[in-house]
C-alpha positions as semicolon CSV with decimal commas, in nm:
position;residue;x (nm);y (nm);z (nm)
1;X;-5,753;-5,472;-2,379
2;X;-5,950;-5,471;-2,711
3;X;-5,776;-5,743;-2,903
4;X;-5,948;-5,601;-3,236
5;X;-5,810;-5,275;-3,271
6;X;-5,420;-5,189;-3,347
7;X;-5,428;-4,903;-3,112
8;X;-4,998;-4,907;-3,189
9;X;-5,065;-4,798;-3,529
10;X;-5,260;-4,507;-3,482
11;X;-5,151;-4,175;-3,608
12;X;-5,307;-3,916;-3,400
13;X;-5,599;-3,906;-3,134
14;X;-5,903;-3,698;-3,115
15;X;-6,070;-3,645;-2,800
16;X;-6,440;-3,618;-2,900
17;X;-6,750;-3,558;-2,655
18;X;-7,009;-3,728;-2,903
19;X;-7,065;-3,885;-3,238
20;X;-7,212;-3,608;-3,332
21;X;-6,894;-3,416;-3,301
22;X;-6,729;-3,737;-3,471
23;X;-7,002;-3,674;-3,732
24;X;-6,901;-3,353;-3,813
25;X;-6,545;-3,456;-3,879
26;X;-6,656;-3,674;-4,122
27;X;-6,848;-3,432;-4,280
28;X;-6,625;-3,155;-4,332
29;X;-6,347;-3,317;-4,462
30;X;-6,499;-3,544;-4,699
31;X;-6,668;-3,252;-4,833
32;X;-6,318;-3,113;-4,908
33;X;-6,222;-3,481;-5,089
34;X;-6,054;-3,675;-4,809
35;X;-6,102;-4,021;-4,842
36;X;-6,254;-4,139;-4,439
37;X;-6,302;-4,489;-4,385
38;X;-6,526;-4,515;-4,111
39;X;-6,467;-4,808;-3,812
40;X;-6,785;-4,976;-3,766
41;X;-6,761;-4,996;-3,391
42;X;-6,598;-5,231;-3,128
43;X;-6,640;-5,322;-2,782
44;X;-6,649;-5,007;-2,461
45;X;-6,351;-5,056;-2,267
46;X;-6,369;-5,032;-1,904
47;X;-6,031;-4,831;-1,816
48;X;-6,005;-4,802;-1,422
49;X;-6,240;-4,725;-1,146
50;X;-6,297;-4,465;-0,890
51;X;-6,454;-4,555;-0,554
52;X;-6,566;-4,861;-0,765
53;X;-6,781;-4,656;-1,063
54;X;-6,619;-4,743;-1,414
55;X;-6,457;-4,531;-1,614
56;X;-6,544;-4,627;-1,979
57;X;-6,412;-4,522;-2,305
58;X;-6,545;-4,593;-2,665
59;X;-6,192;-4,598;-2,900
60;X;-6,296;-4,604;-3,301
61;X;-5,996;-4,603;-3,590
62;X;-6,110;-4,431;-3,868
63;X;-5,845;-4,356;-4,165
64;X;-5,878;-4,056;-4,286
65;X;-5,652;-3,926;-4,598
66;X;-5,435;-4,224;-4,488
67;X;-5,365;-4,127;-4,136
68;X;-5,506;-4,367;-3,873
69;X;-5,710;-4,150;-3,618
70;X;-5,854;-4,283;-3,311
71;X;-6,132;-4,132;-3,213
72;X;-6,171;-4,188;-2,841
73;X;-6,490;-4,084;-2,685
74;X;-6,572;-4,081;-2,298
75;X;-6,879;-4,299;-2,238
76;X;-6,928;-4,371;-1,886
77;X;-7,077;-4,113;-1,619
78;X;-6,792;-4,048;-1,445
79;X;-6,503;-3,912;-1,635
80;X;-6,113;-3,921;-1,544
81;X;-5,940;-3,729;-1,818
82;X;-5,592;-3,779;-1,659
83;X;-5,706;-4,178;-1,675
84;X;-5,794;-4,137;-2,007
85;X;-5,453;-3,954;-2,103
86;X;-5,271;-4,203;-1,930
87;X;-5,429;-4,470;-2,117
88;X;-5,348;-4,280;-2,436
89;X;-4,986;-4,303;-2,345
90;X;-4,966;-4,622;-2,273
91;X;-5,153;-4,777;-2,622
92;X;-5,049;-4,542;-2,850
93;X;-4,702;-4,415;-3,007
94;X;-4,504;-4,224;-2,828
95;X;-4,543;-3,864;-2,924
96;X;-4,875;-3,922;-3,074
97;X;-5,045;-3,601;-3,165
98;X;-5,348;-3,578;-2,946
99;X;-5,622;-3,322;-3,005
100;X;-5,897;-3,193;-2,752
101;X;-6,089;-3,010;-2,976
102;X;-6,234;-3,190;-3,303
103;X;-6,188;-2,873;-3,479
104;X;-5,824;-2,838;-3,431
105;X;-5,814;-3,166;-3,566
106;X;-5,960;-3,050;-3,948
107;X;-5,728;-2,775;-3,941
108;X;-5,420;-2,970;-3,884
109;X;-5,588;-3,191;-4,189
110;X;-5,621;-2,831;-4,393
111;X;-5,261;-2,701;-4,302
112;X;-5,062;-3,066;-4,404
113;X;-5,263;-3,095;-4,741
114;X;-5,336;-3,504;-4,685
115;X;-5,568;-3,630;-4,876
C-alpha cells in the first residue's frame, strides 16, 4: 500500500484513461474559478496479477473546490477493471461516489455549486 497518500479521506473517484483526460479536468473547472490543487505524483501501485502480468494503477489526490478526488488511472498493459473496483472499495469510503467518465465528473462539480 502507498503509505503517502490518505486514500480514506478521499471524496469521490474518477476513473481516467490518461493525463490528458486528467488535464482537461483541470482545465475546465479552473476556468470556471474552482480552486484545484494538483498532487505532484506518487509511486504506481502494483494491485494483483493475472497469469503473473501486473496489474498497475497510478492513484493522484487532487482537491478540487475542497473535495478530495482521486484520480486513479490504469497504467499497466493488462487491465482488470473489476480488480480495480475492488480495490476502490476496499481503500476508499464506503459509498464513495465513483465516476467512469471524467466528464460526468465536471458536471456533478457544475450541479453542487463547490467552489
Amino acid at each position: 500500500m502507498c503509505v503517502d497518500k490518505d486514500f480514506s479521506s478521499v471524496d469521490v473517484v474518477v476513473l481516467i484513461n490518461s493525463s490528458y483526460e486528467s488535464l482537461g479536468i483541470y482545465q475546465e473547472l479552473t476556468e470556471k474559478g474552482y480552486k484545484y490543487v494538483q498532487d505532484m505524483g506518487g509511486p504506481l501501485l502494483t494491485i494483483g496479477y493475472i497469469d503473473n502480468r501486473p496489474i498497475c494503477i497510478a492513484p493522484l489526490i487532487h482537491e478540487i473546490g475542497g473535495a478530495k478526488v482521486l484520480h486513479l488511472e490504469a497504467t499497466s498493459e493488462l487491465v482488470d477493471w473489476k480488480l480495480i473496483d475492488k480495490w476502490i472499495k476496499e481503500h476508499t469510503p464506503a459509498g464513495t461516489e465513483v465516476y467512469n467518465n471524467p466528464t460526468n465528473l465536471i458536471i456533478n462539480f457544475y450541479h453542487y455549486g463547490v467552489k
